[in-house]
C-alpha positions in Angstrom: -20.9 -79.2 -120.2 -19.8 -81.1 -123.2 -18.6 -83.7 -121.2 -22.0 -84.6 -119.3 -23.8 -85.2 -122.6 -21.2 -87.3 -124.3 -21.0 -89.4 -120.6 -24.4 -89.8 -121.0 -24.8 -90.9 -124.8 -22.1 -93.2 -124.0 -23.6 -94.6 -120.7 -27.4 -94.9 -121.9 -25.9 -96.6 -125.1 -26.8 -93.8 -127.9 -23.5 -93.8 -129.0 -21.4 -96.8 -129.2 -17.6 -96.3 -129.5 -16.2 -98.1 -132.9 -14.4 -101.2 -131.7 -11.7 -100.2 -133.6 -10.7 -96.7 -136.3 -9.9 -93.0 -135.6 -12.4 -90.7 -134.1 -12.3 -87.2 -135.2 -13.9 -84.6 -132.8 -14.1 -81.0 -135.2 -13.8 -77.8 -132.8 -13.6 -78.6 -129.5 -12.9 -75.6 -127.4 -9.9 -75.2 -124.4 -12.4 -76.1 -121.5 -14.1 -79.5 -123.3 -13.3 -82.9 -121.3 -12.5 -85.3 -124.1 -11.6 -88.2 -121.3 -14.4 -90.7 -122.4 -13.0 -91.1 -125.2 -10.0 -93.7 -125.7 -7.0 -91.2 -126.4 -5.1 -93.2 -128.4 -7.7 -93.1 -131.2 -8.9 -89.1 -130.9 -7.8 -86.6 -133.5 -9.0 -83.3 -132.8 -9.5 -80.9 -135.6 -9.7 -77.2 -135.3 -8.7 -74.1 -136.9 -8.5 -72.1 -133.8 -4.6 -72.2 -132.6 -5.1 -71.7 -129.6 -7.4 -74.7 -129.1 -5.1 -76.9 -131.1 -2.2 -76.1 -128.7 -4.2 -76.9 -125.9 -5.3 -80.3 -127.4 -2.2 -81.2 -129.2 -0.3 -82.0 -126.0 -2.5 -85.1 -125.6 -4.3 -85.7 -128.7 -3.3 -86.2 -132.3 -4.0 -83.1 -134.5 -3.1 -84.4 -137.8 -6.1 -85.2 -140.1 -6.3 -88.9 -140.9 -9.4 -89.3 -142.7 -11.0 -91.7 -143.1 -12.8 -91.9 -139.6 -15.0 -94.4 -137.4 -16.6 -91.7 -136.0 -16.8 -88.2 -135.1 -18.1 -85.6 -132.8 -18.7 -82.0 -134.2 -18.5 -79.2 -131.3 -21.0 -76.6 -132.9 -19.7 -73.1 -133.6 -22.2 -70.2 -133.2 -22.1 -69.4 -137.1 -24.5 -71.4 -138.8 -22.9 -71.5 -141.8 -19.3 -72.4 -140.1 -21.4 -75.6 -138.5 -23.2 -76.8 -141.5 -19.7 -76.5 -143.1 -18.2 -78.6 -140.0 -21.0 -81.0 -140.3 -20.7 -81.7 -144.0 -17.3 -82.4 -143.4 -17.9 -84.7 -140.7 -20.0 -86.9 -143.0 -18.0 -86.8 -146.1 -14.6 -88.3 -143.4 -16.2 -90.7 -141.4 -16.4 -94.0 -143.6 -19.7 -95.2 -144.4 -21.8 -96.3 -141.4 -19.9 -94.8 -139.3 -22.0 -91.9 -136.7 -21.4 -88.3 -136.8 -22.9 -87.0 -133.5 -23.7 -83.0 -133.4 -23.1 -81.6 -130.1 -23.6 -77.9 -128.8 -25.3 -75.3 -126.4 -28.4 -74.0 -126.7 -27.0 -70.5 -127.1 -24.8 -71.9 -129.9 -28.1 -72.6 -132.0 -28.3 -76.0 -131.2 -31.7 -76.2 -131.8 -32.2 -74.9 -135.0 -28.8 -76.4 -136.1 -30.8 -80.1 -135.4 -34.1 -79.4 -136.8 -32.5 -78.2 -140.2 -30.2 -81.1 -140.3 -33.2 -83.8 -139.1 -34.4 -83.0 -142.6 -31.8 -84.1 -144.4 -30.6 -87.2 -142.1 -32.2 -89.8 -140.2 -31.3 -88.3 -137.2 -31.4 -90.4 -134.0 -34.0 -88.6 -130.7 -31.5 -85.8 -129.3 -29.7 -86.4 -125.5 -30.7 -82.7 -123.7 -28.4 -81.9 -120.7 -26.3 -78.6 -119.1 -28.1 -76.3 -121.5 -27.4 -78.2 -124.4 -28.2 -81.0 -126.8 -26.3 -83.9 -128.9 -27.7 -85.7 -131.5 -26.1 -88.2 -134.3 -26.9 -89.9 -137.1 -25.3 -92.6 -139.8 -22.5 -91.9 -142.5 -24.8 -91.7 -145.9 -26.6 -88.8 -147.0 -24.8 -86.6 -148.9 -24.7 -83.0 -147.3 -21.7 -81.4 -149.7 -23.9 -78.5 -150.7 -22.9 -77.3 -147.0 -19.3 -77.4 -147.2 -18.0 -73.7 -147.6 -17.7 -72.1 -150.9 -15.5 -68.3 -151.0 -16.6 -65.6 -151.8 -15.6 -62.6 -153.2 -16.3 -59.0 -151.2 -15.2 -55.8 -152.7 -12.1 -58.0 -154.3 -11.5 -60.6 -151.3 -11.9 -63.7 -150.9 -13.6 -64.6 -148.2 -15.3 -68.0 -146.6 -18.5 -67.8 -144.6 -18.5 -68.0 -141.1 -14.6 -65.9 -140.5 -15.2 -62.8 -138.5 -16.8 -59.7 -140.6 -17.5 -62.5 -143.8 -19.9 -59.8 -145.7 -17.9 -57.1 -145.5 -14.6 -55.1 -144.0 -15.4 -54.2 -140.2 -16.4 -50.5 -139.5 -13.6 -50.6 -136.8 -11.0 -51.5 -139.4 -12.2 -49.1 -141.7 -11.7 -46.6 -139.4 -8.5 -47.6 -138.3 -6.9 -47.9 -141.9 -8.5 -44.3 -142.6 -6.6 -42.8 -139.4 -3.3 -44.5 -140.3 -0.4 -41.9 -141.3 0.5 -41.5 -144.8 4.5 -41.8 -143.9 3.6 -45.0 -142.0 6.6 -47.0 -142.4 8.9 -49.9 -141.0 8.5 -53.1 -139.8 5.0 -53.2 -139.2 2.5 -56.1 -137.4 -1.4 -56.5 -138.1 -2.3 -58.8 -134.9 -5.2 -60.7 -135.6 -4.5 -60.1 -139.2 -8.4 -61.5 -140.4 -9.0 -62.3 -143.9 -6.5 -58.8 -144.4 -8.5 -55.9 -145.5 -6.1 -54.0 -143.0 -3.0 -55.5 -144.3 -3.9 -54.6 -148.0 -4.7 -51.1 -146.5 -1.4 -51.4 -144.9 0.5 -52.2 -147.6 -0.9 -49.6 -149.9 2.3 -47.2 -148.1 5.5 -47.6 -149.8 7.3 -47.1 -146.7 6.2 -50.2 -144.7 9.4 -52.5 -145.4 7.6 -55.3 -143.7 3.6 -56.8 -142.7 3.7 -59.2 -140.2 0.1 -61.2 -140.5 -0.8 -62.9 -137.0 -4.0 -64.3 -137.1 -5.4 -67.6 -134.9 -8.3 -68.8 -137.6 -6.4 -70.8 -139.9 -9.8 -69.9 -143.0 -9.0 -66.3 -142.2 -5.3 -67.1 -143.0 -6.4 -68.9 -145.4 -8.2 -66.3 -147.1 -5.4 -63.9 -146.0 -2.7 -65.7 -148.3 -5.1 -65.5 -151.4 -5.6 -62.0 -151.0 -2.1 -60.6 -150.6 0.0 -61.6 -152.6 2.8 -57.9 -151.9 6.0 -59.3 -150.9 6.4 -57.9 -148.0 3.8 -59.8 -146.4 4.8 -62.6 -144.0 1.8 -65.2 -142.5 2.0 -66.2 -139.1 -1.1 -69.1 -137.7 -0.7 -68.3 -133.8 -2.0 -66.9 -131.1 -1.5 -63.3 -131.1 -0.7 -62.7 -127.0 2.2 -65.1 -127.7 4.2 -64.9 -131.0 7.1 -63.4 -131.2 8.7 -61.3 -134.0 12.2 -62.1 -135.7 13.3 -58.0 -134.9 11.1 -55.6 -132.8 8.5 -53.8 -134.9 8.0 -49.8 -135.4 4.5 -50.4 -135.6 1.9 -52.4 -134.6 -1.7 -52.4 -136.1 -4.8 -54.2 -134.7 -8.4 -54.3 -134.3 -8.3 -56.8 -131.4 -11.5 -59.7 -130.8 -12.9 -59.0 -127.5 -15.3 -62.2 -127.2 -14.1 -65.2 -126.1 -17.6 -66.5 -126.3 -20.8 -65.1 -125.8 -19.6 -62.5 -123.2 -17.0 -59.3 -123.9 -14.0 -60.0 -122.0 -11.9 -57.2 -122.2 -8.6 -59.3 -120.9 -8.5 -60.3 -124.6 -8.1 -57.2 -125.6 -5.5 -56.2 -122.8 -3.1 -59.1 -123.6 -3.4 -57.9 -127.2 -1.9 -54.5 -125.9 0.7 -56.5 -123.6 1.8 -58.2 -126.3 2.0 -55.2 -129.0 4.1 -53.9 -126.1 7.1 -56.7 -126.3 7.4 -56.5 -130.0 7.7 -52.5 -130.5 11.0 -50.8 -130.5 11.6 -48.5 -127.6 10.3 -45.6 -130.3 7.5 -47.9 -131.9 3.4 -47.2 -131.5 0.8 -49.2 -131.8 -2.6 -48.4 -133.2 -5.4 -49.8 -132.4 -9.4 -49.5 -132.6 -11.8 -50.8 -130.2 -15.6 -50.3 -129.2 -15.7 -47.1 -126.7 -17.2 -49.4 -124.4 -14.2 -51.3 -123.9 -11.8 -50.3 -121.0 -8.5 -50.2 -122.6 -6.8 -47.3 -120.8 -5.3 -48.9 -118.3 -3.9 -51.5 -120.2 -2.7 -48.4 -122.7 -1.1 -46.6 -119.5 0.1 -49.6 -118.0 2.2 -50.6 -121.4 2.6 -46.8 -122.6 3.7 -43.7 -121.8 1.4 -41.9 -123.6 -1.9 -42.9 -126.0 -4.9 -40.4 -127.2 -8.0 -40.7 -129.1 -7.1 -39.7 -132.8 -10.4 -41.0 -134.8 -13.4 -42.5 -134.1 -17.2 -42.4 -134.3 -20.2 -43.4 -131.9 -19.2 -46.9 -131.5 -15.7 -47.1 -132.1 -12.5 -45.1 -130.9 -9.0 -45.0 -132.9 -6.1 -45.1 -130.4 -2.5 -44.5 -130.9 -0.3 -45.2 -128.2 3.5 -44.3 -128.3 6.7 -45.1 -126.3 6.0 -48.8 -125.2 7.0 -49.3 -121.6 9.5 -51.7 -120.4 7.8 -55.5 -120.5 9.2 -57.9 -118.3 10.8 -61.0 -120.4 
């Protein structure tokens, strides 16, 4: 979808490739065809690991600022894409374009008409559901780059997952934990760590792995624990690896991998959790009741029950992991 409308900014002459210079494209997603534009001169930029590792096998994914040009791939938070804009504009040298591109479900839209006011935008290219728009290297658009703040004594930058306050889920979850939790423990998809500082609040947990794939969450993660124990881990949860098996693993898996639940998210989650427990680990988790976990529990477990919940969410803790194959 991305691909028709750069193809046809680049075609109808909208856009005109810098003869020479770097081109940044900001949060492209595993799925986007980036083949119009000359490789040797792309650097994609994105937090989300598993969207760099799929880029950075033919792209460079080091920042070089400055740049020619860029594209920014809108994100669905508006504050994460004024944040990616405003970035945009204060990397790509002066007159160089920044061109906005997203789907209409993304807030495209309203992500254009607020930022017409403040640039001289060019007439927006509409195709596959979506929009692109650019506009010249000037105007000064800092006052959108991301500023923390703080919730209940976290640090937290707009547009990370639950950014106003701890998720009901991991609330929940912490509260069910036991009180001789102990070990080596894992928080997959670790956040901005209100569930690692929960975790760590048990004298008995020797270790806290933090896995999380949104390098700001990590981010804010490594400001707000500072316990020892703590280890930081940017990856893709369904694939890292600990140093040791774990006696516990903790984890209020996403379930979106865009607009739409996918519960095969939160099944690899479990598959994973699997691999890295002990043959006398558990893992606990919390999901939406909605989701259908229990025959991914049953598949990687020999036994799991309810032990907490509410109307939207169910705590699960699910003992004697299963054999994985390697």
């Amino acid at each position: 979808m991305r691909s028709a409308r750069l193809d046809m900014a680049l075609e109808t002459g909208a856009l005109a490739l810098p003869p020479e210079g770097r081109i940044a494209v900001y949060r492209p997603r595993i799925g986007d065809d980036l083949s119009a534009l000359p490789q040797d001169r792309v650097v994609v930029l994105t937090g989300f690991k598993p969207d760099h590792d799929h880029f950075s096998a033919r792209y460079s994914t080091t920042p070089a600022p400055p740049y020619a040009a860029a594209i920014v791939c809108l994100p669905r938070s508006r504050q994460a894409a004024r944040a990616l804009i405003a970035r945009a504009a204060a990397e790509v040298a002066p007159g160089g374009w920044v061109a906005v591109d997203g789907q209409k479900t993304d807030g495209i839209d309203a992500a254009l008409r607020e930022l017409r006011a403040r640039v001289d935008l060019s007439e927006s290219l509409s195709k596959a559901h979506g929009k692109l728009a650019s506009f010249r290297v000037g105007p000064d658009l800092s006052d959108w780059l991301p500023r923390p703040a703080t919730v209940q004594g976290f640090q937290i930058l707009p547009g990370i997952f639950s950014a106003d306050a701890p998720d009901r889920g991991s609330i929940l979850l912490a509260g069910a934990l036991p009180a001789k939790l102990s070990g080596k423990v894992a928080d997959l998809g670790a956040g901005w760590g209100y569930l690692a500082a929960e975790i760590l609040k048990h004298p008995g947990v020797k270790s806290l792995d933090l896995v999380e794939a949104e390098a700001d969450a990590l981010a804010c993660a490594r400001a707000n624990i500072t316990d020892p124990r703590a280890r930081f881990h940017w990856a893709d949860a369904t694939g890292w690896r600990p140093d040791t098996l774990l006696d516990v693993v903790v984890m209020n898996p996403p379930f979106h991998t865009g607009r739409e639940a996918d519960p095969k998210l939160g099944g690899a989650f479990i598959r994973a959790a699997r691999r890295m427990l002990t043959p006398g680990g558990s893992l606990w988790l919390v999901a939406n009741r909605h989701l259908p976990y229990d025959a991914s529990l049953s598949e990687c477990f020999l036994t799991h029950e309810e032990v907490a919940g509410d109307s939207t969410f169910r705590v699960i803790n699910a003992t004697r992991p299963r054999r994985a194959n390697p």
